[in-house]
C-alpha positions as CSV (number, residue, x, y, z in Angstrom):
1,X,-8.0,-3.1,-19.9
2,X,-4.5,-3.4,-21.3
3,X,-3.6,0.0,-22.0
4,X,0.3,2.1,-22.4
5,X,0.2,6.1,-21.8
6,X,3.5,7.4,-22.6
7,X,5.1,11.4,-22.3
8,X,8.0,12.1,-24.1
9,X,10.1,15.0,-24.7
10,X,13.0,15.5,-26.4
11,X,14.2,19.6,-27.5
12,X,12.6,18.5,-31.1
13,X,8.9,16.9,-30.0
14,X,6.9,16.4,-27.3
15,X,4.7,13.7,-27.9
16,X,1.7,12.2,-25.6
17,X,0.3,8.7,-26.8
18,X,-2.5,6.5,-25.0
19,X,-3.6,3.1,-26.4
20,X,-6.0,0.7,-25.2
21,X,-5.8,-2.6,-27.3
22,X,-9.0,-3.6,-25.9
23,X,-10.6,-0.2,-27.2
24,X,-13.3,-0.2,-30.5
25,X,-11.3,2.0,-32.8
26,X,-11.9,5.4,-30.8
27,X,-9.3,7.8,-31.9
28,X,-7.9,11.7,-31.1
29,X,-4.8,12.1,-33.2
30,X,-2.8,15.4,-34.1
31,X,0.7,14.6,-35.8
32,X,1.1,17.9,-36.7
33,X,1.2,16.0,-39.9
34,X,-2.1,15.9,-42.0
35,X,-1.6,12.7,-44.2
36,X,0.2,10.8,-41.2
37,X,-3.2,11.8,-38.8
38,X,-4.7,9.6,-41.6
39,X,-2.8,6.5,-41.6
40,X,-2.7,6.8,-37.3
41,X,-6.6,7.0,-37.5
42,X,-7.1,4.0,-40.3
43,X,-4.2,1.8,-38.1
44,X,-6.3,2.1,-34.8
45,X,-10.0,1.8,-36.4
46,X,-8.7,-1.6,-38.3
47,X,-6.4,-2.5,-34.8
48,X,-9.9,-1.9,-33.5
49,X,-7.4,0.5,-30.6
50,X,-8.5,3.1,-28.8
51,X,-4.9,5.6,-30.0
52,X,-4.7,9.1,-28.3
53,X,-2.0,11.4,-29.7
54,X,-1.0,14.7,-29.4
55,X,2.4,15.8,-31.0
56,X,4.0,19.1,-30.9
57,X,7.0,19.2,-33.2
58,X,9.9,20.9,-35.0
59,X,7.5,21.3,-38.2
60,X,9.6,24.2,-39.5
61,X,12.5,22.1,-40.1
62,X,10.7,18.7,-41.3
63,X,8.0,16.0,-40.1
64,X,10.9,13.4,-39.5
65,X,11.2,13.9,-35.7
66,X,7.4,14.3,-35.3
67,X,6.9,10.9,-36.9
68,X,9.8,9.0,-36.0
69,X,9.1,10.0,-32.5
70,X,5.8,8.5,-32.2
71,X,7.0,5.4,-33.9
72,X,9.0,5.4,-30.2
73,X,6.5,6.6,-28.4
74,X,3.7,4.5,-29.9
75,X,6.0,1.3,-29.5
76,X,6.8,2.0,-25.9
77,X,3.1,2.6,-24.9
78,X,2.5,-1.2,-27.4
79,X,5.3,-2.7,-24.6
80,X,3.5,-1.1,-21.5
81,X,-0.1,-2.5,-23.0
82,X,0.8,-5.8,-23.3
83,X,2.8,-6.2,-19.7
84,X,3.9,-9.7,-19.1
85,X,1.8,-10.8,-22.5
86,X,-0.1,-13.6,-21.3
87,X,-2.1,-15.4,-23.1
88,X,-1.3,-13.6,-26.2
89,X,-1.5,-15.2,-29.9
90,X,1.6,-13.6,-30.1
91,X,2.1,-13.5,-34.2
92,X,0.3,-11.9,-36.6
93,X,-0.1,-11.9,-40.5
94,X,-2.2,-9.6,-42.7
95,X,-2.7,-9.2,-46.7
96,X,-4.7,-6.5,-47.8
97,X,-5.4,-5.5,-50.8
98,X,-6.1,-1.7,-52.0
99,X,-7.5,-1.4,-55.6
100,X,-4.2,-1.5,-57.5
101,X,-1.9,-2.1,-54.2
102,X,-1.3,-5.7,-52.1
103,X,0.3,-5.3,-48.9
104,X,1.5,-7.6,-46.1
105,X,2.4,-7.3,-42.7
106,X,3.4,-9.8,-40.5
107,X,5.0,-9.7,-37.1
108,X,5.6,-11.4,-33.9
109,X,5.5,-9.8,-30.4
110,X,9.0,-11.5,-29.7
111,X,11.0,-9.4,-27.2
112,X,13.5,-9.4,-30.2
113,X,13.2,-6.1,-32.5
114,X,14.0,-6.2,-36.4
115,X,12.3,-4.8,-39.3
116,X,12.4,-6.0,-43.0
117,X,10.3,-3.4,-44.8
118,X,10.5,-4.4,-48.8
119,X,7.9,-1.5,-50.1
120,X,9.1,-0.5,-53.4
121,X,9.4,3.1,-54.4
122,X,6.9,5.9,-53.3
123,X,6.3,9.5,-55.1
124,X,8.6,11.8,-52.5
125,X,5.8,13.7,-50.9
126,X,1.9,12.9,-50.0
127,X,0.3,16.2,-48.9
128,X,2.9,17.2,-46.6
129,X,4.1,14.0,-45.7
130,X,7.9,12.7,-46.9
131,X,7.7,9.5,-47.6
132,X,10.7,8.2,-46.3
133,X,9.4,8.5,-43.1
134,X,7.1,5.6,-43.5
135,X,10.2,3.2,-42.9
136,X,11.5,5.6,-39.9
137,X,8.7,4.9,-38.7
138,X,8.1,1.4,-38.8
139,X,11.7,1.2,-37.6
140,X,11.2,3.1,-34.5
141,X,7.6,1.2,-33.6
142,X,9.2,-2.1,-34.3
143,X,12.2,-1.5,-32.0
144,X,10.5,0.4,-29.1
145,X,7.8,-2.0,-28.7
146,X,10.2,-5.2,-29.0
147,X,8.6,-7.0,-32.4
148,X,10.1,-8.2,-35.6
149,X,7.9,-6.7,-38.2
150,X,7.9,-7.7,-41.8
151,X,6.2,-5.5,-44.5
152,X,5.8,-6.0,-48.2
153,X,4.4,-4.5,-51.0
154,X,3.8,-6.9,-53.6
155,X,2.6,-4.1,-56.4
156,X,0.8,-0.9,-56.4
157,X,0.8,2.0,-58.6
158,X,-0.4,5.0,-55.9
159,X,1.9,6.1,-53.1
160,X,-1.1,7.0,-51.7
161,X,-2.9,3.9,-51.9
162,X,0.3,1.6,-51.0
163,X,1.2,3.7,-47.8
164,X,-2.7,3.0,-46.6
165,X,-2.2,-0.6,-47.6
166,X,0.4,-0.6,-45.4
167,X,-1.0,0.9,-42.0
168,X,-4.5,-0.4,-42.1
169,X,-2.4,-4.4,-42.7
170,X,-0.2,-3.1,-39.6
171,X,-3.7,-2.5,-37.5
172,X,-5.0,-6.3,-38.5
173,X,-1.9,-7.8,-37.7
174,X,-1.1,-6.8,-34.8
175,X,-4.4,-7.0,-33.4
176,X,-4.6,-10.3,-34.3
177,X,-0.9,-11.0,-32.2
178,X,-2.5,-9.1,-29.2
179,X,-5.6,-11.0,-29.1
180,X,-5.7,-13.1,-25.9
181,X,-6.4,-16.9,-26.7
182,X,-8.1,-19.0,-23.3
183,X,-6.0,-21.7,-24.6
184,X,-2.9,-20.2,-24.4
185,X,-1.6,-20.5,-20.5
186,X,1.4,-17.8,-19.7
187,X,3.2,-17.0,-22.1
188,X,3.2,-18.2,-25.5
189,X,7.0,-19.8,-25.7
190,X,8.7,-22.7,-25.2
191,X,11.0,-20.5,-23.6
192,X,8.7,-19.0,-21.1
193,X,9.2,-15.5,-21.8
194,X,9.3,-13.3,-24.4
């Protein structure tokens, strides 16, 4: 089982995150955040990963340390999952359509970071979530677990609906990049590492 259990604390969170990639979409998830325990939950049930986390955050001041914090924690335990990424597909692209909304994601389990996130603008706040902090996030996944990421929103009217789009995309794609292929011997570069 290729699985990454990370603890990290910092005097603004303390964050706790277990994934299994070879899980069936089994989560336990407290953000502290209602709406962003909803897009963790729908990323690991279409990821098909078993996600664990616990957060325990500076709330009273905002959710952007709580979130962008397990975007780092989250990445890191991605990295630790996948080891030396043998046999990996290695890239993965998604479209995925939510009533009014069309997302993509693609990405690439590189070893080189970088983030193009073209998603438009959202309403401020969903519940209690700011949603700025969907691109913090993504940035501090992305980095942390070593992958370019590339994420589009073609159109969409609901904030609601185009943030979904973009989590449940994130859980196909990169769940296609992590799937191991037989063919693929070592790792999947001309270069030999990644």
């Amino acid at each position: 089982m290729r699985i990454g259990k990370i603890n990290r604390a910092t005097k603004e969170t303390r964050v706790e995150v277990e994934l299994n990639l070879d899980g069936a979409g089994v989560t336990e998830i407290d953000s502290g955040v209602g709406f962003f325990n909803h897009m963790l939950n729908l990323f690991a049930a279409h990821g098909q990963f078993d996600l664990k986390i616990f957060c325990a955050g500076d709330l009273e001041v905002d959710g952007h340390h709580s979130v962008e914090d397990i975007g780092i924690t989250l990445g890191t335990a991605l990295k630790e999952a996948l080891g030396d990424k043998r046999g990996i597909t290695r890239y993965g692209t998604f479209f995925l359509p939510m009533d009014e909304t069309l997302a993509l994601v693609s990405l690439d389990i590189s070893g080189r970071p970088f983030l193009v996130c073209e998603v438009g603008e959202f309403a401020p706040m969903i519940g209690n979530f700011d949603t700025q902090l969907v691109e913090e996030f993504l940035r501090a996944f992305a980095f942390n677990a070593g992958i370019t990421l590339h994420v589009k929103i073609f159109y969409g009217k609901n904030s609601h609906h185009k943030v979904e789009a973009i989590f449940k995309a994130l859980g196909h794609a990169l769940r296609a990049a992590v799937t191991v292929d037989e063919k693929i011997h070592g790792v999947p570069s001309t270069k030999g590492i990644l």
